[in-house]
C-alpha positions as a Markdown table, in Angstrom:
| # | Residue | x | y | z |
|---|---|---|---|---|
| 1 | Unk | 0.0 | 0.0 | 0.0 |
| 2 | Unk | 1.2 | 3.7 | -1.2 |
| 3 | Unk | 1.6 | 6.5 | 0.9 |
| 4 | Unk | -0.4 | 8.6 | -0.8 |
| 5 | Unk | 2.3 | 11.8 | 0.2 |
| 6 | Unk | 5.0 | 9.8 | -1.1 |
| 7 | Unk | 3.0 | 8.8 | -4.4 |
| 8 | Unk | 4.4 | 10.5 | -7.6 |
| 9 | Unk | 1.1 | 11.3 | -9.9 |
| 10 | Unk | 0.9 | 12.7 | -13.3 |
| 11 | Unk | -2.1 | 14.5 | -14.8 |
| 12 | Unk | -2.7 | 13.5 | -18.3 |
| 13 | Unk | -4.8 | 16.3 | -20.5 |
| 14 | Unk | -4.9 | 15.1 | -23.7 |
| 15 | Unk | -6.0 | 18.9 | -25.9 |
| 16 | Unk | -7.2 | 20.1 | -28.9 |
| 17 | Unk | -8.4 | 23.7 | -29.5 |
| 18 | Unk | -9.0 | 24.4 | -25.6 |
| 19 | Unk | -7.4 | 27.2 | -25.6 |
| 20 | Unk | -10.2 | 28.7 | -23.9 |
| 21 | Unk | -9.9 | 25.9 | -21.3 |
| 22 | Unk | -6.5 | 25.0 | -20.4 |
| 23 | Unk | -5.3 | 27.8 | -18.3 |
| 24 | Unk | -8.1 | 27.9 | -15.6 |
| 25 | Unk | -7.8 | 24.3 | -15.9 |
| 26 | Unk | -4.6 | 23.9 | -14.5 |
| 27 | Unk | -4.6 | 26.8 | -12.2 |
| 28 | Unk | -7.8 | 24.6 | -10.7 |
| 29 | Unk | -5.6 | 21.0 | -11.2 |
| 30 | Unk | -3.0 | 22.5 | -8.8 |
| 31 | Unk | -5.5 | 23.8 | -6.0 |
| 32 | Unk | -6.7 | 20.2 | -5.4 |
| 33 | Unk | -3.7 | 18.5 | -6.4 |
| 34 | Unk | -1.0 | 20.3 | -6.0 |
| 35 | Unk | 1.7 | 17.7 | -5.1 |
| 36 | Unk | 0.9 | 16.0 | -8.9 |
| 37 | Unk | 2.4 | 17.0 | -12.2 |
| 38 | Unk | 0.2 | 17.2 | -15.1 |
| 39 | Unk | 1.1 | 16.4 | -19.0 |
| 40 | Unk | -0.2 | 18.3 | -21.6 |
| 41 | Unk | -0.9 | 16.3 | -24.7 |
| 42 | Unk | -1.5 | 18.9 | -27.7 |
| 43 | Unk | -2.2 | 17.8 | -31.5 |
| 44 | Unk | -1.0 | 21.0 | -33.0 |
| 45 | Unk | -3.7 | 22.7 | -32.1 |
| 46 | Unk | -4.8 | 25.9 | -34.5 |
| 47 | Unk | -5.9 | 27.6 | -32.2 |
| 48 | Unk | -2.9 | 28.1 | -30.0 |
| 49 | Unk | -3.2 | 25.6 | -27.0 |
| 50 | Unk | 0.3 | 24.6 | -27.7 |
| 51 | Unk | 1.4 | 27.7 | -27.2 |
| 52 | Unk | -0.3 | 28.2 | -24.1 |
| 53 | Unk | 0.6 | 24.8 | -23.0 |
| 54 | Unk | 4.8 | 25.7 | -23.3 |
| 55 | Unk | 3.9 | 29.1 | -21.2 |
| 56 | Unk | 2.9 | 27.3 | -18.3 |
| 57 | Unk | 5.1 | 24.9 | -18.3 |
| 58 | Unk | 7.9 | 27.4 | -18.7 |
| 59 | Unk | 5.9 | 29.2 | -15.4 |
| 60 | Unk | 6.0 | 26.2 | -13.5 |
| 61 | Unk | 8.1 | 23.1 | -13.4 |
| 62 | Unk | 4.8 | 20.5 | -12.5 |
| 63 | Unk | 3.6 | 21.9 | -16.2 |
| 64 | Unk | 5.0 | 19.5 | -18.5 |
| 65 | Unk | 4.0 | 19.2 | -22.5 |
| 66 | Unk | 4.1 | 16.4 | -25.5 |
| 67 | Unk | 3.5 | 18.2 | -28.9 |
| 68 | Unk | 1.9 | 16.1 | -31.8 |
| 69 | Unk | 2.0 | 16.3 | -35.1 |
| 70 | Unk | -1.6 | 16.5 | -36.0 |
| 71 | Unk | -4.9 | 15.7 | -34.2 |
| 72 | Unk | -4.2 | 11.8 | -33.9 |
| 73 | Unk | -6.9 | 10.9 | -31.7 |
| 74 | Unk | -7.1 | 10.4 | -27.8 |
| 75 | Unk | -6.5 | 6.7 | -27.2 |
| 76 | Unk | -3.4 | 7.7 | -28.8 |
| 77 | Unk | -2.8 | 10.7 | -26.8 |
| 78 | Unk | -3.4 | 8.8 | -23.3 |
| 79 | Unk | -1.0 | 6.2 | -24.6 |
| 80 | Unk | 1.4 | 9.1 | -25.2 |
| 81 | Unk | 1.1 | 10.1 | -22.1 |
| 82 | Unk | 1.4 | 6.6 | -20.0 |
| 83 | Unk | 4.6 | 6.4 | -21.5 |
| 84 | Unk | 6.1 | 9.4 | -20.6 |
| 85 | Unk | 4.6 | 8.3 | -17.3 |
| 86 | Unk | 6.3 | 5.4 | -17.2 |
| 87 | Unk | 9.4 | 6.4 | -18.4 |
| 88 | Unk | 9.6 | 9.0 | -16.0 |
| 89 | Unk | 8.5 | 7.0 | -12.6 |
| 90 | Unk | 5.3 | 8.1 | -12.2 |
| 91 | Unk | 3.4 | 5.9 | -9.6 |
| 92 | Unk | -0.1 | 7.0 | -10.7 |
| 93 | Unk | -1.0 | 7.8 | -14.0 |
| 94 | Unk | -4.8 | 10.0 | -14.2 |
| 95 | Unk | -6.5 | 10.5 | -17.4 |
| 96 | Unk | -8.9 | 13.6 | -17.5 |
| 97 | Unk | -10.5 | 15.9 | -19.7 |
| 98 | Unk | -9.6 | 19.6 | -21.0 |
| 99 | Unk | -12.8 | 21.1 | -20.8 |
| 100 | Unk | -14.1 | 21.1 | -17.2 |
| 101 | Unk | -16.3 | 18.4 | -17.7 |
| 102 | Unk | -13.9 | 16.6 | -15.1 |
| 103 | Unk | -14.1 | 18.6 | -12.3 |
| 104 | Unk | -10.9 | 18.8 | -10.5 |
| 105 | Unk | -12.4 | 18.7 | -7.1 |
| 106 | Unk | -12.0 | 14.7 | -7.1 |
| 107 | Unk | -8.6 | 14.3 | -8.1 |
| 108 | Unk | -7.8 | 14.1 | -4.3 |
| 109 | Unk | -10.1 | 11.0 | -3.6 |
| 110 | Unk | -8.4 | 9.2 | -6.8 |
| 111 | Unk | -5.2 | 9.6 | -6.0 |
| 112 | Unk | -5.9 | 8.6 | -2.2 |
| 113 | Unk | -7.7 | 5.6 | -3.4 |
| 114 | Unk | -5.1 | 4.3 | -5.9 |
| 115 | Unk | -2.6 | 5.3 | -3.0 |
| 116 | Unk | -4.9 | 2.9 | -0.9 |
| 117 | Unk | -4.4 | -0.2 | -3.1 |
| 118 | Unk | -7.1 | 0.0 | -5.9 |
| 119 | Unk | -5.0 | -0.3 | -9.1 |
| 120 | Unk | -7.6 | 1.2 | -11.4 |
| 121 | Unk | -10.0 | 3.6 | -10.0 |
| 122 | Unk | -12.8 | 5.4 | -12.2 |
| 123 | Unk | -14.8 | 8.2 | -11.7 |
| 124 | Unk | -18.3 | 7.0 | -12.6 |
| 125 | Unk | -21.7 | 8.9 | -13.5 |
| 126 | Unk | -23.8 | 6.0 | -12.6 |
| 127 | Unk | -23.3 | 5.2 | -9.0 |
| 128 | Unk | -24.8 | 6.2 | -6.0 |
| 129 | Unk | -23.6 | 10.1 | -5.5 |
| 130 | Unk | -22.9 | 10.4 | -9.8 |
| 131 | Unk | -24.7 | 11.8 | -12.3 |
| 132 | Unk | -24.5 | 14.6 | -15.0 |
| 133 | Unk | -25.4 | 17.6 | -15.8 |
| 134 | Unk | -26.5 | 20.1 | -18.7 |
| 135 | Unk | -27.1 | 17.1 | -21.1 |
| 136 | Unk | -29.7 | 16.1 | -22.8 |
| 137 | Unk | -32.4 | 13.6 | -22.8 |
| 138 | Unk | -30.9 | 12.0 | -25.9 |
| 139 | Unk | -26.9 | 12.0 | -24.9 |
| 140 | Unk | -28.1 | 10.5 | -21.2 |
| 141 | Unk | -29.8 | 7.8 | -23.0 |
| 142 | Unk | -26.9 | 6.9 | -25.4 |
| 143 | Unk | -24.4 | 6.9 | -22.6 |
| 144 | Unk | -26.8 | 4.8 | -21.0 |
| 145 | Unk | -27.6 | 2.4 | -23.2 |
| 146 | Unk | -23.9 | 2.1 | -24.2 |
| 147 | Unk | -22.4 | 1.2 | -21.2 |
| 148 | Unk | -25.3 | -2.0 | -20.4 |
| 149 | Unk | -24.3 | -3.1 | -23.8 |
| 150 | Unk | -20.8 | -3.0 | -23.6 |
| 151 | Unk | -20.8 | -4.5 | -19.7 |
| 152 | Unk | -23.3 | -6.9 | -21.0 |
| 153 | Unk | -21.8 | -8.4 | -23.8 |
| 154 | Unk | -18.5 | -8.3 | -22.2 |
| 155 | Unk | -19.7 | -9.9 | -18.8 |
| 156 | Unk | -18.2 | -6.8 | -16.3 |
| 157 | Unk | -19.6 | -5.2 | -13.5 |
| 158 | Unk | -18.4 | -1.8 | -14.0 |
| 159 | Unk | -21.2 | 0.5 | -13.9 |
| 160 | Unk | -19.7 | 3.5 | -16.4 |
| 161 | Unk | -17.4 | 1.6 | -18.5 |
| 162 | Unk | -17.0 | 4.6 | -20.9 |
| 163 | Unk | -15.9 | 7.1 | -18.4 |
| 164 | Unk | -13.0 | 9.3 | -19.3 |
| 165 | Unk | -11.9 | 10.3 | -15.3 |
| 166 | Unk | -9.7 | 7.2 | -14.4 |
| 167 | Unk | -6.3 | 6.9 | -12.4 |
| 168 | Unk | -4.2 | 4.0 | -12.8 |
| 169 | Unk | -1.3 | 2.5 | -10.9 |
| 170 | Unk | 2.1 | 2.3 | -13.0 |
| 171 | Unk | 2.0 | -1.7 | -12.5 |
| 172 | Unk | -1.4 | -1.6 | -14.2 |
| 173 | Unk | 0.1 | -0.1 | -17.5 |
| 174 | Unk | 3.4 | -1.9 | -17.7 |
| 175 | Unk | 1.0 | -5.3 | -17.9 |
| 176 | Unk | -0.7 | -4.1 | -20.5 |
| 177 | Unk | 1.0 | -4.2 | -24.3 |
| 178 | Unk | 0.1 | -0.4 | -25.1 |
| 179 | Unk | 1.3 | -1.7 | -28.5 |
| 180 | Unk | -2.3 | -3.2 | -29.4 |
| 181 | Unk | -4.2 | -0.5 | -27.9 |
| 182 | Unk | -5.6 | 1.4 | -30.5 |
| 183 | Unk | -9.1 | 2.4 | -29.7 |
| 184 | Unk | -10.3 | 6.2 | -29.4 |
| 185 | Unk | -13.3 | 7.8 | -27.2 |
| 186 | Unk | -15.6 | 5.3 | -25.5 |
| 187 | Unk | -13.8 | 2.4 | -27.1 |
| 188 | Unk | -10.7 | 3.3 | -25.4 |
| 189 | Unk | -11.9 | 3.8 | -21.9 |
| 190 | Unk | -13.7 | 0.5 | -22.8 |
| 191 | Unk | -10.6 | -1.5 | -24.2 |
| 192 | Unk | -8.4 | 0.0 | -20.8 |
| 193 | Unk | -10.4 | -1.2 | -18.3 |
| 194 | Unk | -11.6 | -4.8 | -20.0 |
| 195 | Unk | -7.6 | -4.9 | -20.1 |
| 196 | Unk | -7.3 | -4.0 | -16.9 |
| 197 | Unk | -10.1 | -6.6 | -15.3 |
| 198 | Unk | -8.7 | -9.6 | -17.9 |
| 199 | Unk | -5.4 | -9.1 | -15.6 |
| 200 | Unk | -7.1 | -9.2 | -12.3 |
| 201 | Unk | -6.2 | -5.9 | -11.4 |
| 202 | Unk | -8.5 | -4.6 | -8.4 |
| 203 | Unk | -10.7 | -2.3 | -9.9 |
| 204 | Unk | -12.9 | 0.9 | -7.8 |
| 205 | Unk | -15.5 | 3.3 | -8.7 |
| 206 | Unk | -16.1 | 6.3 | -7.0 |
| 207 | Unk | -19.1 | 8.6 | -8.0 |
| 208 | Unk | -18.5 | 11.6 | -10.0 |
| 209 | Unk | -21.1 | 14.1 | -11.4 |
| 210 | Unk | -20.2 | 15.3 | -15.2 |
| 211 | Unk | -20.5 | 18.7 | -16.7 |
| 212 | Unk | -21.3 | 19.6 | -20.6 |
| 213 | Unk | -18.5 | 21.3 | -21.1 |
| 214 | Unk | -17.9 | 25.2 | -20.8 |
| 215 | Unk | -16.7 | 26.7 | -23.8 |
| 216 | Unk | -15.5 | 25.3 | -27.3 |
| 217 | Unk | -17.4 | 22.1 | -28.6 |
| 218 | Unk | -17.4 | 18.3 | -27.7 |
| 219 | Unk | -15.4 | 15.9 | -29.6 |
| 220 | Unk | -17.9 | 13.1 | -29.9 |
| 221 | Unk | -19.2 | 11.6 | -33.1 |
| 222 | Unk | -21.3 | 9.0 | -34.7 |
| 223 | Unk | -17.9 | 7.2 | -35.6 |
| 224 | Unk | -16.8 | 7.1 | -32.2 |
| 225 | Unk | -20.1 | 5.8 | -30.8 |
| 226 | Unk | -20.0 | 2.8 | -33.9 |
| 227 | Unk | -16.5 | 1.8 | -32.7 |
| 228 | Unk | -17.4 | 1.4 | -29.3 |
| 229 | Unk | -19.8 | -1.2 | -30.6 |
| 230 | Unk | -18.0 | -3.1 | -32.6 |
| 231 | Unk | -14.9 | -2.8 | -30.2 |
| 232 | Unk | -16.9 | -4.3 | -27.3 |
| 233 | Unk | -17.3 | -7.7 | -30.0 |
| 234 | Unk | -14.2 | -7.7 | -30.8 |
| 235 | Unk | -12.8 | -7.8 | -27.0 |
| 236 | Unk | -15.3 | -10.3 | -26.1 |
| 237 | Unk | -14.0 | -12.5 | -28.8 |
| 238 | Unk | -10.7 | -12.4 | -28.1 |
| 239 | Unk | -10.0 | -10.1 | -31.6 |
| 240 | Unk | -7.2 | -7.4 | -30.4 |
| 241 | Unk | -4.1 | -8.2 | -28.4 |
């Protein structure tokens, strides 16, 4: 068991046009978390995030940034990310979101949960204490009904297995051959943690409430919704690595 003062924990913040975003979101980052580090994953964004990305890192040494060459995808991005991580002897590795609908506030009770012994632990929308907010009928009812199809055809328990707010321990990661992962959006956070259970790592949820984000616009497509369904096969059966 980790002491959670003693545990080194990185931020990953995958962006892409949040230019709007990223500023007040680190400045938020640091006043829950301010022993972590956080990694700024930018896909040459055009609308300056990189820019502003190498400005606060060059204000503050826990600011670190990867620059891409083009907008590559998240599962990518995270991957990016969990390898700087691990190269760099991270303990816990946290995904999150640019655009606030994360909510900083609960990066404390991840990292003192991971630091506890859970080896994955996810933020979920659909236990007691989650939710949403801002969204509407239609979104709640995809999310929904996505995440009883994928735990039901992959035989899970996990109550939001297409969450995006997750923190893993490093020994989590080095099991896993980040080689094969290549899934983006749902299917990603999908893929991770069917990885992760397939391994019999102890997995936790704690409840978060998500926010529509602020400013800018979401990144969510038909495309990413259809390969969330056919990834979920494709696990089940034993079809990716």
């Amino acid at each position: 068991m980790m002491c959670a003062l003693m545990t080194r924990a990185l931020i990953i913040v995958p962006t892409y046009n949040e230019r709007e975003n990223i500023e007040p979101l680190v400045a938020e980052v640091f006043k829950h978390a301010p022993r972590a580090d956080l990694l700024i994953v930018d896909d040459n964004s055009p609308d300056g995030t990189g820019d502003i990305a190498d400005r606060l890192a060059s204000e503050d040494e826990r600011v670190h940034v990867l620059h891409r060459a083009g907008k590559l995808g998240l599962g990518t991005a995270y991957v990016a990310g969990f390898r700087y991580g691990l190269a760099e002897g991270y303990d816990l590795l946290l995904e999150m979101d640019a655009d606030f609908s994360h909510d900083p506030k609960y990066l404390p009770h991840f990292i003192e949960r991971a630091a506890g012994g859970a080896d994955l632990v996810l933020g979920s929308r659909y236990i007691a204490g989650g939710g949403t907010a801002n969204w509407g009928m239609g979104r709640q009812a995809i999310s929904r009904g996505g995440n009883i199809y994928a735990r039901t055809i992959l035989g899970v328990s996990i109550s939001d297995l297409t969450g995006g707010f997750k923190c893993f321990r490093r020994e989590v990661l080095e099991s896993i051959d980040l080689d094969a992962v290549r899934s983006e959006g749902y299917s990603f956070q999908i893929e991770m943690t069917y990885r992760t259970l397939q391994r019999g790592f102890h997995v936790e949820e704690i409840p978060i409430v998500f926010v529509d984000r602020r400013v800018g616009h979401s990144k969510m497509s038909r495309a990413i919704v259809a390969e969330a369904m056919l990834m979920v096969w494709k696990l089940r059966l034993g079809m990716v690595g």
